[in-house]
C-alpha positions in Angstrom: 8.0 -8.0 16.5 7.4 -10.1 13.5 5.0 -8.6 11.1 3.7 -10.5 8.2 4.2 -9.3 4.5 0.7 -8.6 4.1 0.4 -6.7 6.6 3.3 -4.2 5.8 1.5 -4.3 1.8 -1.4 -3.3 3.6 0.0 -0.6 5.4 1.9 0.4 2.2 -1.4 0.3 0.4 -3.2 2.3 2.8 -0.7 5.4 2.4 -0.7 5.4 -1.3 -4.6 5.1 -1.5 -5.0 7.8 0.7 -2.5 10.1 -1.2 -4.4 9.3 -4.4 -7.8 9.7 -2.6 -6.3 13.4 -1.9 -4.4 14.7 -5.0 -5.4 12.2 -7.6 -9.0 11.5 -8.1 -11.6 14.0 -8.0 -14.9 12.2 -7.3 -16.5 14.4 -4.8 -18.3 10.9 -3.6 -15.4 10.1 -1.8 -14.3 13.7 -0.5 -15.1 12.8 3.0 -13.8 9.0 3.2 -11.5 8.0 5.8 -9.5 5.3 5.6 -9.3 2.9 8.9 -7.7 -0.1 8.0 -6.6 -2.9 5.5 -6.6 -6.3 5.2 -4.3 -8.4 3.0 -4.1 -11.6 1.9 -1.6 -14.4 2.7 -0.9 -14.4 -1.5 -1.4 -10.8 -2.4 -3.9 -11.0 -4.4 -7.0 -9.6 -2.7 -7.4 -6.2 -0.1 -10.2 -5.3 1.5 -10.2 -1.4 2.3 -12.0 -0.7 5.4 -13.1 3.0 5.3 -15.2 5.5 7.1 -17.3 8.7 6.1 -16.8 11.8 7.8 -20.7 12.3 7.5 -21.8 9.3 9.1 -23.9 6.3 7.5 -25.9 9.0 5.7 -22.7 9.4 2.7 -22.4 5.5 2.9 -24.0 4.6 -0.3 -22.2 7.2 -2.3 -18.5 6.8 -0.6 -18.7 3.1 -1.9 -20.4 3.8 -5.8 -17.8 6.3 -5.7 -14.8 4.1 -4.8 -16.2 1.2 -6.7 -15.8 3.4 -9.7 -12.4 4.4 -8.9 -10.8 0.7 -7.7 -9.3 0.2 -11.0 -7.6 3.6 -11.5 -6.8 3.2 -7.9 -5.1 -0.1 -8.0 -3.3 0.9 -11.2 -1.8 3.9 -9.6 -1.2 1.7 -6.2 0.8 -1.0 -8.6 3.2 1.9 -9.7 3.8 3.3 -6.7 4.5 0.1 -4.5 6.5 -1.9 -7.6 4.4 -4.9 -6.6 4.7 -7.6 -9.1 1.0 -9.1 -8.5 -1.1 -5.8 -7.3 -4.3 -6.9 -5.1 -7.6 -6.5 -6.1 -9.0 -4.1 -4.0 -12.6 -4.3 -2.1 -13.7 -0.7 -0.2 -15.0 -2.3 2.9 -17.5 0.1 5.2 -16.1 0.3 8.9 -19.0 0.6 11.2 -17.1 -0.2 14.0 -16.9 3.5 15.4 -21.6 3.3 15.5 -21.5 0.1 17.0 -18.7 1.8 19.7 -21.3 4.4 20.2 -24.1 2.1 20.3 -22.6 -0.2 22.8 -21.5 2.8 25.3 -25.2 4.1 25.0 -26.6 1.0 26.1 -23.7 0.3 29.2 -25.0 3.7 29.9 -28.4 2.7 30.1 -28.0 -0.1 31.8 -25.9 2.1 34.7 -28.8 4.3 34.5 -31.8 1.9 35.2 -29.4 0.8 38.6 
């Protein structure tokens, strides 16, 4: 297989931010953020960080002020650990991909229902 290098950043950048999200920052905004995914660009220089919330949409607004606040010490820490010479900026993405699942299966459900 031939994977890109922004995609192997990304994956890189998703197991540091998720070690720091753990042991290094203490906003208890975030403590129930899971991350789901990362996209990179071609040049580096930008990430969006696709995360989830344990609690469902309800700890949305918080999970993001929270990691909003924290992108900088975030990406600073990130830079160290991955010895990138141009560290991306980061954007915390919500993933509502998981609700729409749900919403989708309740509907085919319906819809097998009213047969």
């Amino acid at each position: 297989m031939d994977y890109k290098r922004s995609d192997r950043v990304g994956d890189l950048l998703l197991e540091v931010i998720s070690q720091l999200l753990v042991k290094e920052v203490s906003d208890p905004r975030i403590g129930a953020v899971t991350l789901t995914g990362a996209d990179v660009s071609q040049d580096l220089r930008h990430a969006k960080i696709y995360f989830n919330v344990l609690t469902g949409s309800a700890g949305k607004a918080d999970a993001v002020a929270g990691l909003k606040s924290a992108a900088g010490f975030i990406r600073g820490r990130a830079g160290k650990a991955l010895k990138l010479r141009v560290v991306p900026t980061l954007e915390f993405v919500y993933d509502d991909s998981e609700e729409r699942a749900r919403r989708i299966d309740n509907l085919l459900k319906q819809t097998k229902d009213n047969q």
